[in-house]
VOBA-1610 file (N, C-alpha, C; in pm, whole numbers, padded with zeros to 5 digits, always signed):
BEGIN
Unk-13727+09326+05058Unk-13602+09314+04982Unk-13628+09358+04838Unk-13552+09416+04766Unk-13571+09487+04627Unk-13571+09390+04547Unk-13626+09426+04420Unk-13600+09321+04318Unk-13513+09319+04230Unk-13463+09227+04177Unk-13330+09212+03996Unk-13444+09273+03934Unk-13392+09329+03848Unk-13484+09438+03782Unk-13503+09356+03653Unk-13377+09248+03611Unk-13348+09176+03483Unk-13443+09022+03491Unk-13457+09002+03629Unk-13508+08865+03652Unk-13650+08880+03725Unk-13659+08967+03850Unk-13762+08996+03885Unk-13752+08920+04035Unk-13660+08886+04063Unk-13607+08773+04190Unk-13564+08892+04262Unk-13553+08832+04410Unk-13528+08954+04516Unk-13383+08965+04528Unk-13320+09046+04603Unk-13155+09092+04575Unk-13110+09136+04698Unk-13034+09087+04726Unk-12964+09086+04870Unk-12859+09226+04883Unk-12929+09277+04952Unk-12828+09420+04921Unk-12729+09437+04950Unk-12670+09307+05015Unk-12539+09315+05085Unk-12458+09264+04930Unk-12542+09136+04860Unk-12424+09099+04764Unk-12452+09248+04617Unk-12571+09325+04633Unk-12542+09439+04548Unk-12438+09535+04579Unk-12391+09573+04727Unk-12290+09635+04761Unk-12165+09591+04692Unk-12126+09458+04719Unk-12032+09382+04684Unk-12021+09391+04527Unk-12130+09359+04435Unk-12099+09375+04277Unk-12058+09460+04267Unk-12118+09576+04347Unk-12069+09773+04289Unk-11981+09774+04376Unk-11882+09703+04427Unk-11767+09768+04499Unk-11694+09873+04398Unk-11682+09857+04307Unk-11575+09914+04217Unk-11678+10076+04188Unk-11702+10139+04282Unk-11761+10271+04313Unk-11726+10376+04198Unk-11817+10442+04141Unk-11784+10514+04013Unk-11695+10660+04064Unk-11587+10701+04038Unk-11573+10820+04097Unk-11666+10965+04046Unk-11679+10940+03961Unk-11775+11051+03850Unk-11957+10960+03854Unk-12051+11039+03852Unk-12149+11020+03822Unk-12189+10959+03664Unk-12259+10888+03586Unk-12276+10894+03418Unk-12322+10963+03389Unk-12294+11035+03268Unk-12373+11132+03174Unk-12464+11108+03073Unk-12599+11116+03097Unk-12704+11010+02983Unk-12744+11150+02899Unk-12767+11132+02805Unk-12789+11255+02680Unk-12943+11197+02692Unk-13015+11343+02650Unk-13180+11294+02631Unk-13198+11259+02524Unk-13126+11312+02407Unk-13192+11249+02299Unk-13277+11290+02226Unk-13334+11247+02101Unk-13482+11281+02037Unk-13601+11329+02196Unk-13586+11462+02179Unk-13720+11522+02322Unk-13874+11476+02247Unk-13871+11475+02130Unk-14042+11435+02083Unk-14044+11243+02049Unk-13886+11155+02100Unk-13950+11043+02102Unk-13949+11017+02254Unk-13897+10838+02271Unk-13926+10818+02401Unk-13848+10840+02523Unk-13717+10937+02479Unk-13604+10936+02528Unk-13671+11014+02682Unk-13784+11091+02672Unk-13748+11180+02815Unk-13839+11070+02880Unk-13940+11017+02896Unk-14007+10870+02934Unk-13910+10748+02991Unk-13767+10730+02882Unk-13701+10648+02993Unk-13615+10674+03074Unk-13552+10829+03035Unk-13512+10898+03137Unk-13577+10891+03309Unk-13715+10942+03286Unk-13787+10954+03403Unk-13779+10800+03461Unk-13793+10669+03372Unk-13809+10523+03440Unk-13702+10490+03493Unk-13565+10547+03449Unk-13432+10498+03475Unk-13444+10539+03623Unk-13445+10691+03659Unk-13467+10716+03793Unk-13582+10632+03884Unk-13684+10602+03834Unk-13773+10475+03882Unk-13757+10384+03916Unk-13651+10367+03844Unk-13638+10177+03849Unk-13477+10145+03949Unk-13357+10272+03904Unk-13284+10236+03957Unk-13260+10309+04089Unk-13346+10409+04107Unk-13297+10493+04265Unk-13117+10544+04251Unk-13122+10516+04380Unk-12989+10540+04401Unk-12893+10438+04370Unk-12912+10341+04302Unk-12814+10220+04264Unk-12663+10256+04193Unk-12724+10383+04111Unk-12594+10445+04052Unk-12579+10556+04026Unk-12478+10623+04013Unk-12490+10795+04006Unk-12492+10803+03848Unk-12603+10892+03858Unk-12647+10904+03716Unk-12711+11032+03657Unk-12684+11116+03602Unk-12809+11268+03561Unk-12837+11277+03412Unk-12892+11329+03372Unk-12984+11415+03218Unk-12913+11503+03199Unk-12902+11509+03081Unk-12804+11667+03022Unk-12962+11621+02956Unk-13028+11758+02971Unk-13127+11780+02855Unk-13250+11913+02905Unk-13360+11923+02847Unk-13438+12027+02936Unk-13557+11983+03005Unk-13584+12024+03139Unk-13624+11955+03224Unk-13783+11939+03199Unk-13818+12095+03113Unk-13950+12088+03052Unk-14005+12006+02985Unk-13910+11872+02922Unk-13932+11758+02821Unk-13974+11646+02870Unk-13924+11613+03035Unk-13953+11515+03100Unk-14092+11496+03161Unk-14142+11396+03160Unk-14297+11386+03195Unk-14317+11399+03328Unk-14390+11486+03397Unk-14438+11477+03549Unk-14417+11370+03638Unk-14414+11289+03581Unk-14455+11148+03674Unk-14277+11110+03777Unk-14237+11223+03749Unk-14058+11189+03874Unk-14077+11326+03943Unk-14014+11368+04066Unk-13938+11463+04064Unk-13840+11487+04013Unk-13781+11586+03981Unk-13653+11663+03927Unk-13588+11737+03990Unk-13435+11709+04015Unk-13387+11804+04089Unk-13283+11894+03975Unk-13262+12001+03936Unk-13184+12046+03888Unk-13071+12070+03918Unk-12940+12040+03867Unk-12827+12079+03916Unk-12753+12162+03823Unk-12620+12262+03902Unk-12567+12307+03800Unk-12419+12239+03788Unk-12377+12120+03865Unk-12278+12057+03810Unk-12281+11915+03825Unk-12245+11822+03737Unk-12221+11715+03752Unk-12195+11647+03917Unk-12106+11685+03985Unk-12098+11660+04114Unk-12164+11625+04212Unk-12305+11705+04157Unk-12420+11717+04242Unk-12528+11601+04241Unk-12484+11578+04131Unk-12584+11416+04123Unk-12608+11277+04240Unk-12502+11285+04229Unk-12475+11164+04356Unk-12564+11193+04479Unk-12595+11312+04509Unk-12642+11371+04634Unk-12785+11405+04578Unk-12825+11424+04484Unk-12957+11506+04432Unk-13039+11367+04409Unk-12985+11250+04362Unk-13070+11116+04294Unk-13114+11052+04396Unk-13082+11122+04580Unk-13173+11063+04621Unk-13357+11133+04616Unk-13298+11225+04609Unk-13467+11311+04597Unk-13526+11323+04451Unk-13465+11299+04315Unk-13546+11297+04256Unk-13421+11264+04131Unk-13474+11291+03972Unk-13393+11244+03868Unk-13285+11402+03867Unk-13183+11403+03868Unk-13085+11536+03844Unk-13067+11538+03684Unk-13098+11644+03686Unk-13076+11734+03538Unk-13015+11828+03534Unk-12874+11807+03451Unk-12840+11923+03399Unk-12882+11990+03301Unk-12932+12073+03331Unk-13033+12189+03224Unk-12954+12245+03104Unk-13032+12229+03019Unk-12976+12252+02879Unk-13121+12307+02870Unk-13164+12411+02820Unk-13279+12462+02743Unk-13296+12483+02643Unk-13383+12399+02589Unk-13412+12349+02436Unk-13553+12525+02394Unk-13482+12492+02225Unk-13603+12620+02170Unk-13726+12564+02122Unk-13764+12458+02168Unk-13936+12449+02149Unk-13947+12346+02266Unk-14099+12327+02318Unk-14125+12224+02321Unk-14144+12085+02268Unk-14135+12019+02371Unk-14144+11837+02257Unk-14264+11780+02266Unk-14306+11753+02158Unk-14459+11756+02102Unk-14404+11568+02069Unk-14473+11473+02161Unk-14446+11336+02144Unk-14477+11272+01960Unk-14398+11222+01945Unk-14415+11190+01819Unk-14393+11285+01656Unk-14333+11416+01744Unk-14356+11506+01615Unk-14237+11614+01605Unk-14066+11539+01591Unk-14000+11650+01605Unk-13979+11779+01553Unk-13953+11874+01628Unk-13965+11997+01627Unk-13825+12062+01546Unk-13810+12098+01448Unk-13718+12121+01377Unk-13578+12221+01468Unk-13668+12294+01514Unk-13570+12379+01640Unk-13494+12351+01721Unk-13522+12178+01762Unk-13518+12161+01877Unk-13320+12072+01869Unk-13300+12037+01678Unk-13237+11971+01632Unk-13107+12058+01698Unk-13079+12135+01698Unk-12938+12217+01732Unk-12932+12188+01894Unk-12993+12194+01961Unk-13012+12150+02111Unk-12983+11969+02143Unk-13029+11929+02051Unk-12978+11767+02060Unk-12838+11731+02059Unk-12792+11808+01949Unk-12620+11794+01915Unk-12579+11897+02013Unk-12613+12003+02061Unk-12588+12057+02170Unk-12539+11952+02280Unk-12643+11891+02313Unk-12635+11767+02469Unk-12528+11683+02396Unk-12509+11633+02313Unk-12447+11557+02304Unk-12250+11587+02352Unk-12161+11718+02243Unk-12131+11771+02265Unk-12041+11821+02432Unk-12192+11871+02448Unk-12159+11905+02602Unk-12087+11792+02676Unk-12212+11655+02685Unk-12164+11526+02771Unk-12043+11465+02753Unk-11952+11441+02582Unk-11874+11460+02555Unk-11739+11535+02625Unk-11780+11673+02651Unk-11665+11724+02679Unk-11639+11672+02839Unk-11798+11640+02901Unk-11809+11611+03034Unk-11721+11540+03132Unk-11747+11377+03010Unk-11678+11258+03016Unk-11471+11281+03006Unk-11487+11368+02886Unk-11329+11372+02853Unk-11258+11463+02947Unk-11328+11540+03019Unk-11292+11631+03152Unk-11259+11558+03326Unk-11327+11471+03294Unk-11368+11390+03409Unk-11399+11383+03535Unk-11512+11482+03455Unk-11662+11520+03529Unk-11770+11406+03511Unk-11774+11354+03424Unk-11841+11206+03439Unk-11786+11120+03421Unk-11828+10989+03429Unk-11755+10898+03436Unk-11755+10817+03335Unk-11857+10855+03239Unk-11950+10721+03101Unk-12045+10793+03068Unk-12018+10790+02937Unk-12156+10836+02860Unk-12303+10656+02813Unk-12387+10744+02852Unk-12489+10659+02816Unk-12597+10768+02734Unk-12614+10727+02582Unk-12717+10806+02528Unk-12843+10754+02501Unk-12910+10871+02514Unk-13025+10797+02466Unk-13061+10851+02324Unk-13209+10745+02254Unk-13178+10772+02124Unk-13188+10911+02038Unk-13164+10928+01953Unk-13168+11088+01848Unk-13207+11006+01728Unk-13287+11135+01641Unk-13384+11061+01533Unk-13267+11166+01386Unk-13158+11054+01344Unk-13100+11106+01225Unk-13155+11232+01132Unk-13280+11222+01046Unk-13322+11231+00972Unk-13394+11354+01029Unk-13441+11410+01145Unk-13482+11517+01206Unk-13335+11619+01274Unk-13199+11538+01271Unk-13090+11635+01305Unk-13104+11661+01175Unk-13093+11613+01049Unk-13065+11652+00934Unk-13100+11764+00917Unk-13216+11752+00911Unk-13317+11865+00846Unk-13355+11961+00932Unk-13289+11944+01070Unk-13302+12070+01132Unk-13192+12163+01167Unk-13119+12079+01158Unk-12955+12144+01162Unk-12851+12096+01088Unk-12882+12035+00955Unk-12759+11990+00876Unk-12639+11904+00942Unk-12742+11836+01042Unk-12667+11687+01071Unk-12568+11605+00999Unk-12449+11619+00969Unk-12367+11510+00836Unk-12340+11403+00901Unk-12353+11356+01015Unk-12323+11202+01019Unk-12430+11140+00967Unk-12348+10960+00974Unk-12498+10871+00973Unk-12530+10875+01122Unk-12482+10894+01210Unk-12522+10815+01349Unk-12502+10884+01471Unk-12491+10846+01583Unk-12428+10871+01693Unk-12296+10801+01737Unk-12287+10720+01683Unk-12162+10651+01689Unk-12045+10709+01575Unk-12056+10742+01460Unk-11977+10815+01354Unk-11958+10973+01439Unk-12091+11050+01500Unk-12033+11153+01581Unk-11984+11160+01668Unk-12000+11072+01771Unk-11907+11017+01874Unk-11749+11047+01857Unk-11715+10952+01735Unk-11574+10955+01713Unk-11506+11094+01655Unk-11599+11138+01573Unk-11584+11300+01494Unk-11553+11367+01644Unk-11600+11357+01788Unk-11593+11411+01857Unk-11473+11467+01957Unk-11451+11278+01957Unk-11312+11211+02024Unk-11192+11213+01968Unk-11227+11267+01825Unk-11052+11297+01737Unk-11033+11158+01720Unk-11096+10999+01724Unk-11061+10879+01689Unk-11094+10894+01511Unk-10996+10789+01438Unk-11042+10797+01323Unk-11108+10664+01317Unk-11146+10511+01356Unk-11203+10440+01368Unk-11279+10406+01459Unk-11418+10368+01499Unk-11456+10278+01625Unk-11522+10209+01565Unk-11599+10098+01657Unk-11629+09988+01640Unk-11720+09969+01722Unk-11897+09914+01634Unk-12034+09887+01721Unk-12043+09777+01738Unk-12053+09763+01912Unk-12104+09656+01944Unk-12241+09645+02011Unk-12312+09504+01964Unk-12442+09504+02057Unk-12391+09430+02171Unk-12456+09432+02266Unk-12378+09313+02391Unk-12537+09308+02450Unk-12529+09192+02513Unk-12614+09092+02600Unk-12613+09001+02702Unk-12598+08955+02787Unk-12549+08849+02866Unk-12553+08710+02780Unk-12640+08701+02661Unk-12582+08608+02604Unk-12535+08631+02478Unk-12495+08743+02423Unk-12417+08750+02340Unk-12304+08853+02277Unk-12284+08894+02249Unk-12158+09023+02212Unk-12107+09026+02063Unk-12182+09087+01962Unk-12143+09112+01803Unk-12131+09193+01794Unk-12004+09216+01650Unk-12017+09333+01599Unk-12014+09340+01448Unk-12064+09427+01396Unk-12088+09429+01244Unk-11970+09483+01209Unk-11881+09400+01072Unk-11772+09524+01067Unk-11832+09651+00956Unk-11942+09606+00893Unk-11981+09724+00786Unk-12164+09776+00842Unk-12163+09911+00859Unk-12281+09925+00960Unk-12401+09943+00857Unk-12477+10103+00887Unk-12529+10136+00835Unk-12523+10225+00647Unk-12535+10110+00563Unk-12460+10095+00446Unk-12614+10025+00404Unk-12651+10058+00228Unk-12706+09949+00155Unk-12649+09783+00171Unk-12724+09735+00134Unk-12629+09575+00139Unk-12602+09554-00007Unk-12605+09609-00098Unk-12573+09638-00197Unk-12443+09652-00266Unk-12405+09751-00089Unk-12269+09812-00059Unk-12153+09765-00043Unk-12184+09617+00082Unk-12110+09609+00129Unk-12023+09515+00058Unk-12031+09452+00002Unk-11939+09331-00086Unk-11804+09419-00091Unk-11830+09555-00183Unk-11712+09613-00192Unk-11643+09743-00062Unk-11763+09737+00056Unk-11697+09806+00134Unk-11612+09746+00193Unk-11651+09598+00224Unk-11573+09475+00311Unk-11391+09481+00250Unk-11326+09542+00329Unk-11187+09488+00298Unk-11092+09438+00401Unk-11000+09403+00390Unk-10882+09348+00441Unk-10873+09434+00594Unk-10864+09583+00481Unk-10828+09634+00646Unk-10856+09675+00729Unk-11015+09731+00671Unk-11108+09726+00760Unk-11169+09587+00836Unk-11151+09456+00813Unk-11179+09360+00858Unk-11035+09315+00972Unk-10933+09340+00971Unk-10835+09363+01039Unk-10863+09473+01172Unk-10894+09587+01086Unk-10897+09707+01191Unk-11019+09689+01352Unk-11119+09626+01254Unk-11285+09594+01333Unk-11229+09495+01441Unk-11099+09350+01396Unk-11081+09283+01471Unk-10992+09309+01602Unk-10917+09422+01530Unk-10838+09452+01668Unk-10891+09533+01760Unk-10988+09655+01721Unk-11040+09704+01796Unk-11137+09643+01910Unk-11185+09544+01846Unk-11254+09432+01923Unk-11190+09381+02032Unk-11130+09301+01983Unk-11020+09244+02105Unk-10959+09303+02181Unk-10922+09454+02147Unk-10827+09534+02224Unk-10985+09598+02336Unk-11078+09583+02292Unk-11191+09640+02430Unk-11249+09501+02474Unk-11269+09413+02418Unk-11285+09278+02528Unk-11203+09243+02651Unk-11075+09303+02619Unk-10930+09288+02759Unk-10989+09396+02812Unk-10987+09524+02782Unk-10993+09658+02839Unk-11139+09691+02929Unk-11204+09632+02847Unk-11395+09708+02863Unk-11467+09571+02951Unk-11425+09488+02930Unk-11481+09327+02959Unk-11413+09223+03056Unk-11293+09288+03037Unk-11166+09225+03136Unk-11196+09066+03125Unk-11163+09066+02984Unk-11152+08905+02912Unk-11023+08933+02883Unk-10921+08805+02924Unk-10737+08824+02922Unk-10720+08788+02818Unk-10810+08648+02765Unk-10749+08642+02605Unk-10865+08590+02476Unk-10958+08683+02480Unk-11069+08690+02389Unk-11037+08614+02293Unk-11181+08531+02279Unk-11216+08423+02157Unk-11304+08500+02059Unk-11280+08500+01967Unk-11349+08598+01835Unk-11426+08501+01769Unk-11564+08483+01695Unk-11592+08395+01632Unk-11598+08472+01506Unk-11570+08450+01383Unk-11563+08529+01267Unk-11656+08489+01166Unk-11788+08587+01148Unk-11856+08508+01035Unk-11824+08510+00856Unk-11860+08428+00766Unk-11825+08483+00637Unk-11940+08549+00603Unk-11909+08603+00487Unk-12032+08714+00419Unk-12117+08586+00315Unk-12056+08532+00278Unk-12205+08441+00195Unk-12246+08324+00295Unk-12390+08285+00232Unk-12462+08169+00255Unk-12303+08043+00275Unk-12321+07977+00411Unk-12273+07897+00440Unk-12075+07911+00441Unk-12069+08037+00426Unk-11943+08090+00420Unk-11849+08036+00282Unk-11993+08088+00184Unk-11916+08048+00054Unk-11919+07923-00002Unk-11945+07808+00085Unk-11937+07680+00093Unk-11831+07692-00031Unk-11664+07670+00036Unk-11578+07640-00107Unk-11554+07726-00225Unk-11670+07826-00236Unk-11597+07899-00344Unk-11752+07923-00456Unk-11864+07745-00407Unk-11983+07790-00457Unk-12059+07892-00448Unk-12025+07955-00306Unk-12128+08064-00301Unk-12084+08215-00301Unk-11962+08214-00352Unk-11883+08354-00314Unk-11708+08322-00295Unk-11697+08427-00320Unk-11523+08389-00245Unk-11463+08488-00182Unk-11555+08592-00153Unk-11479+08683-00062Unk-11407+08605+00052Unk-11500+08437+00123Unk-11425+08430+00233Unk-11269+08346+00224Unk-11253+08302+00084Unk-11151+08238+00046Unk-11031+08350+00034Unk-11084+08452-00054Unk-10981+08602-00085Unk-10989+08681-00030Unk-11077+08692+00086Unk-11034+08819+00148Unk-11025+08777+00339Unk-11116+08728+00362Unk-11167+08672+00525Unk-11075+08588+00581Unk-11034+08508+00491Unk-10931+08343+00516Unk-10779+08451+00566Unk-10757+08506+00444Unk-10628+08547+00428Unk-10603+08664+00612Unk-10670+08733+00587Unk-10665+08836+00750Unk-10706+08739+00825Unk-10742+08664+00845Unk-10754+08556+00960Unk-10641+08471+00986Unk-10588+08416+00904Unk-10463+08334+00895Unk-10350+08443+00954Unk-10345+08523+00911Unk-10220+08683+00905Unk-10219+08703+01102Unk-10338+08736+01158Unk-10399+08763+01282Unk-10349+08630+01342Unk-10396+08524+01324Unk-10346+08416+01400Unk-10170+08394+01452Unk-10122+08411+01342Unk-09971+08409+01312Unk-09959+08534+01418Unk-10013+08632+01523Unk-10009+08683+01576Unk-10008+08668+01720Unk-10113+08593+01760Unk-10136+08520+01819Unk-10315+08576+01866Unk-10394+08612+01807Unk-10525+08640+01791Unk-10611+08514+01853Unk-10678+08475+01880Unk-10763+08372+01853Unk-10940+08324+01830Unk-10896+08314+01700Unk-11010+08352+01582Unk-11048+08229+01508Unk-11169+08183+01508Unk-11241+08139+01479Unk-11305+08146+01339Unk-11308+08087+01227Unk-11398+08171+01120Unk-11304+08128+00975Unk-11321+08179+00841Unk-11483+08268+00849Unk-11574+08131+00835Unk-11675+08114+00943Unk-11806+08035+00981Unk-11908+08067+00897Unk-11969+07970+00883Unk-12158+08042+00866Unk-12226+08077+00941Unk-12265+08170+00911Unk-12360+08274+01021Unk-12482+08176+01078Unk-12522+08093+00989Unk-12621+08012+01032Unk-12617+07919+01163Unk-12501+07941+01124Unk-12500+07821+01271Unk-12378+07862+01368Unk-12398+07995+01396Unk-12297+08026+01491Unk-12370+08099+01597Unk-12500+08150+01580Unk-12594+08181+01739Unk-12630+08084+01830Unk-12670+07967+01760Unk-12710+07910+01863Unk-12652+07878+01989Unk-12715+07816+02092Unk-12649+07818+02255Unk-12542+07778+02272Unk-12493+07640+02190Unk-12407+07550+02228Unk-12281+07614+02122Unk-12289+07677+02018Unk-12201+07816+01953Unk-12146+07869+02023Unk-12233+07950+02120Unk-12230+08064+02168Unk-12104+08051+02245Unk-12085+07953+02349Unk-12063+07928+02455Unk-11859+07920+02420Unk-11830+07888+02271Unk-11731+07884+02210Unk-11660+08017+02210Unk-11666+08134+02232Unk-11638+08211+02184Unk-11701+08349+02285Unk-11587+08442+02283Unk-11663+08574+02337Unk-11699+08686+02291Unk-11714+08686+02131Unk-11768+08781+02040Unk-11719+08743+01928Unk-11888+08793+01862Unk-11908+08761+01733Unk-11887+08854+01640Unk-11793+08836+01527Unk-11764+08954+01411Unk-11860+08915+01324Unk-11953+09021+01256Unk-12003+08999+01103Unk-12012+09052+01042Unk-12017+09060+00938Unk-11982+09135+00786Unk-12069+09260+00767Unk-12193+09241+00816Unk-12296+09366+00813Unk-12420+09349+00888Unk-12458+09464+00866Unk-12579+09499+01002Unk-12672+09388+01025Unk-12705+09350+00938Unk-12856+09255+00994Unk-12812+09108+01058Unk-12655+09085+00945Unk-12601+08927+01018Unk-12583+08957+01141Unk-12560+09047+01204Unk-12524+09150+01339Unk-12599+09167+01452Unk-12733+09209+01362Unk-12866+09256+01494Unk-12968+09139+01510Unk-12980+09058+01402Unk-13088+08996+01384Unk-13058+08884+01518Unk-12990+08819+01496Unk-12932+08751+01633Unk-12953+08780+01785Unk-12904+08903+01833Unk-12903+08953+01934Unk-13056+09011+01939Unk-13105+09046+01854Unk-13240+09119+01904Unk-13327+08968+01932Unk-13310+08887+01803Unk-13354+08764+01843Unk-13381+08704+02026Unk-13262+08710+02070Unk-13220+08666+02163Unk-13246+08750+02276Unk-13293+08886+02306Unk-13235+08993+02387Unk-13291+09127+02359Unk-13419+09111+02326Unk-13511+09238+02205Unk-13498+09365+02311Unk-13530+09336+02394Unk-13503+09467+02534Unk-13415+09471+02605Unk-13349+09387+02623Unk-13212+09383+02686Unk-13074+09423+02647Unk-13064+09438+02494Unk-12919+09452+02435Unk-12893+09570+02434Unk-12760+09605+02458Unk-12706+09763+02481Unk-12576+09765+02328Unk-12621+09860+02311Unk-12530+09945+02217Unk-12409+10015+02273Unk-12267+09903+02225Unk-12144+09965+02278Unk-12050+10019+02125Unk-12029+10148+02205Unk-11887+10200+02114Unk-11760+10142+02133Unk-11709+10072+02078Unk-11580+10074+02093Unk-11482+10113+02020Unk-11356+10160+02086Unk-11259+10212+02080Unk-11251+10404+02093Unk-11315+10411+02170Unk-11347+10555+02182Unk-11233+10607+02355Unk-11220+10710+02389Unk-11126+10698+02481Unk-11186+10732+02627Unk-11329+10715+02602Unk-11428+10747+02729Unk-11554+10574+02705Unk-11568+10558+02774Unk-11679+10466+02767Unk-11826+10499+02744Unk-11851+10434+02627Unk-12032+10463+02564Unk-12129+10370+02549Unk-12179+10390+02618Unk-12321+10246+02607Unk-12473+10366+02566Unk-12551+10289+02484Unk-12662+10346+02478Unk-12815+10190+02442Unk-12911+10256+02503Unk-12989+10128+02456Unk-13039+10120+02347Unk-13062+09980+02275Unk-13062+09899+02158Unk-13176+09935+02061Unk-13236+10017+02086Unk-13341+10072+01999Unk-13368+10251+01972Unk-13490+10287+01907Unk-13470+10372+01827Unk-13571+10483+01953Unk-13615+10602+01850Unk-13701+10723+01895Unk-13806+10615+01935Unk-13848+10527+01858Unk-14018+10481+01865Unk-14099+10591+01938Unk-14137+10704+01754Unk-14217+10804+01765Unk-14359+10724+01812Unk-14386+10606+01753Unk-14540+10583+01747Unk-14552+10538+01869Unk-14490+10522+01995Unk-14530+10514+02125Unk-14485+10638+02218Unk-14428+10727+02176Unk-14369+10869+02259Unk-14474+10910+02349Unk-14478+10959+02425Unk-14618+11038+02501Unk-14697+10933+02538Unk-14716+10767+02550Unk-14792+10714+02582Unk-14755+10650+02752Unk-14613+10665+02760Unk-14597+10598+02895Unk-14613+10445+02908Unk-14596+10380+02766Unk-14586+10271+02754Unk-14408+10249+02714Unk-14308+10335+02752Unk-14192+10262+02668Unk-14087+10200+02811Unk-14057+10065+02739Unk-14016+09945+02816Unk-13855+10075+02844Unk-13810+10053+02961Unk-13667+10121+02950Unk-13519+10004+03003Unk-13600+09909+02989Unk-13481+09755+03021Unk-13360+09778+02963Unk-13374+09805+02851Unk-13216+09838+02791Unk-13151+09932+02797Unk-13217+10044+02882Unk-13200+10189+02897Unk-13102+10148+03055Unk-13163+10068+03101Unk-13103+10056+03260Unk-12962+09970+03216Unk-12998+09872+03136Unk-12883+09755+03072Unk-12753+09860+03064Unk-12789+09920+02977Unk-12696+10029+02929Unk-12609+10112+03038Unk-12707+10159+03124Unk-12622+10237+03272Unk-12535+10164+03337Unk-12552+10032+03321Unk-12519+09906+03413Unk-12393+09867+03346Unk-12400+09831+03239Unk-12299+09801+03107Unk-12174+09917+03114Unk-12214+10064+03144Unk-12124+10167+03094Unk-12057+10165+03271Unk-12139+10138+03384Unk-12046+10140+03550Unk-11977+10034+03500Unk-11992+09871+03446Unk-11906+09766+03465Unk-11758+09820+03455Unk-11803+09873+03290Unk-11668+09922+03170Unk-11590+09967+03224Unk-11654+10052+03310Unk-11515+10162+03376Unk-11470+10119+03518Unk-11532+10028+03571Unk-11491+09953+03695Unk-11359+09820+03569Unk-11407+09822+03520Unk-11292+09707+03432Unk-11197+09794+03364Unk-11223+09894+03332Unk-11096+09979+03320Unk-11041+10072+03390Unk-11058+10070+03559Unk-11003+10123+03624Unk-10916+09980+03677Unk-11004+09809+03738Unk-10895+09738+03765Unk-10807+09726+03658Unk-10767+09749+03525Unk-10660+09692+03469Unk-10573+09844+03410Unk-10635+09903+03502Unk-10484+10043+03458Unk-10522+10109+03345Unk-10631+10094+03239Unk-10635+10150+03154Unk-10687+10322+03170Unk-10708+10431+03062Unk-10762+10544+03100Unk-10893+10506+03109
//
């Protein structure tokens, strides 16, 4: 009998049939990612670990992936479903250098945003069914192709014609989102406003019904200072700015929680209050969930008009090429992006 891949306990394949009833009509589209970090390594484990559990292929070049799988090449999406029993399916994209582990190749930067792009149009065609990426190293699109986002999530939306989305980490035990991301903290006091703290909340809630098929999502809302200001001693953004859009939202019929102290809103018996956590910026955001879930947490887009999961960590150049990289959150992620669209096919959504 096979094993939970999450627990390590054996799995009755009759009740795995039954979870995946909600059958993907499209295969997922996983982007490779940084080719000189660990992205083609968990590529190859994903096919390892999950077989045929889900239809799944590589947009990337097949020369990047390490020996240790077969590969079947395909030339359409379609073909996956049928090819993943004999080996990992790749749709071939041919990159202009090789990937030298740990050492990206400046060339190779136009071919990354290439895959991306492509899978993009894949998903919005519906030729796949969910994007799942894997990671890309910012600072090497930059400088090899005049990369202007911060992220994959800011290009994402540049992609989708959305003018807002919204990052979430998710976990089985937890679900946050930062409303101010990758920013100095310097920054954020004055990036934090009304309506972006409004905008973060609805988008939230509007993919907890949609993505999560939660009917009437509990929000827990953190404040931005120590102890949420305590009163006014420690700040007052949450008196003048947090209180006021919270109160406004309620009168809506929202149901929101906050603004809390961050301090004491992870723990278990917290947790259990609520089905996602808002916070003011990145670290009140990650530190928690990685805490809790260091290999397990998946990186969700929300509000995008295709479903995006990617796993919770970076290139990690300094393990590339070693065949040591864990791909738990890489599978989390595949798993996370079939739920989404099985929950937004039962409730009618696109």
């Amino acid at each position: 009998m096979p094993l939970d891949l999450k627990s390590g306990d054996a799995v009755d394949p009759a009740a795995r049939s039954e979870r995946q009833s909600g059958a993907l009509t499209a295969p997922i589209a996983v982007t490779c990612g940084e080719p000189a970090g660990v992205g083609p390594e968990i590529a190859a484990k994903l096919w390892q670990r999950m077989g045929s559990e889900l239809p799944f292929f590589l947009i990337g070049d097949p020369a990047h992936v390490p020996g240790t799988v077969p590969i079947c090449e395909i030339a359409h999406p379609s073909e996956a479903t049928k090819a993943i029993a004999q080996g990992l399916p790749v749709l071939t994209h041919r990159f202009a250098a090789p990937a030298t582990p740990g050492i990206p190749a400046p060339e190779n930067a136009t071919g990354v945003i290439e895959v991306i792009e492509r899978a993009v149009a894949l998903v919005r065609a519906g030729e796949a069914s969910a994007l799942t990426t894997l990671p890309i190293h910012k600072k090497a699109l930059k400088d090899g192709a005049g990369f202007a986002f911060p992220g994959h999530t800011e290009f994402l939306a540049h992609l989708a014609g959305v003018e807002q989305v919204v990052m979430m980490l998710a976990c089985p035990a937890l679900k946050v989102v930062p409303v101010t991301i990758h920013i100095p903290l310097a920054q954020v006091p004055s990036a934090l406003t009304a309506e972006l703290l409004e905008a973060t909340i609805r988008i939230t809630e509007a993919a907890l019904r949609r993505d999560f098929a939660i009917p009437v999502p509990r929000l827990a809302i953190c404040g931005l200072n120590p102890h949420a200001g305590e009163g006014g001693a420690m700040g007052t953004e949450e008196h003048d700015l947090i209180a006021p859009v919270l109160h406004r939202m309620r009168a809506e019929g929202f149901r929101l929680a906050g603004p809390l102290s961050a301090d004491t809103m992870f723990h278990a018996a917290a947790r259990v209050t609520y089905d996602a956590a808002v916070a003011m910026y990145h670290d009140q955001a990650l530190i928690p969930i990685k805490t809790l879930d260091f290999d397990g947490g998946v990186n969700v887009t929300l509000g995008l008009p295709f479903v995006r999961t990617s796993p919770d960590h970076g290139t990690a150049f300094d393990i590339a090429g070693t065949g040591t990289a864990n791909p738990a959150s890489a599978v989390a992620a595949l798993r996370m992006a079939a739920q989404m669209v099985h929950a937004r096919g039962s409730n009618g959504a696109d």
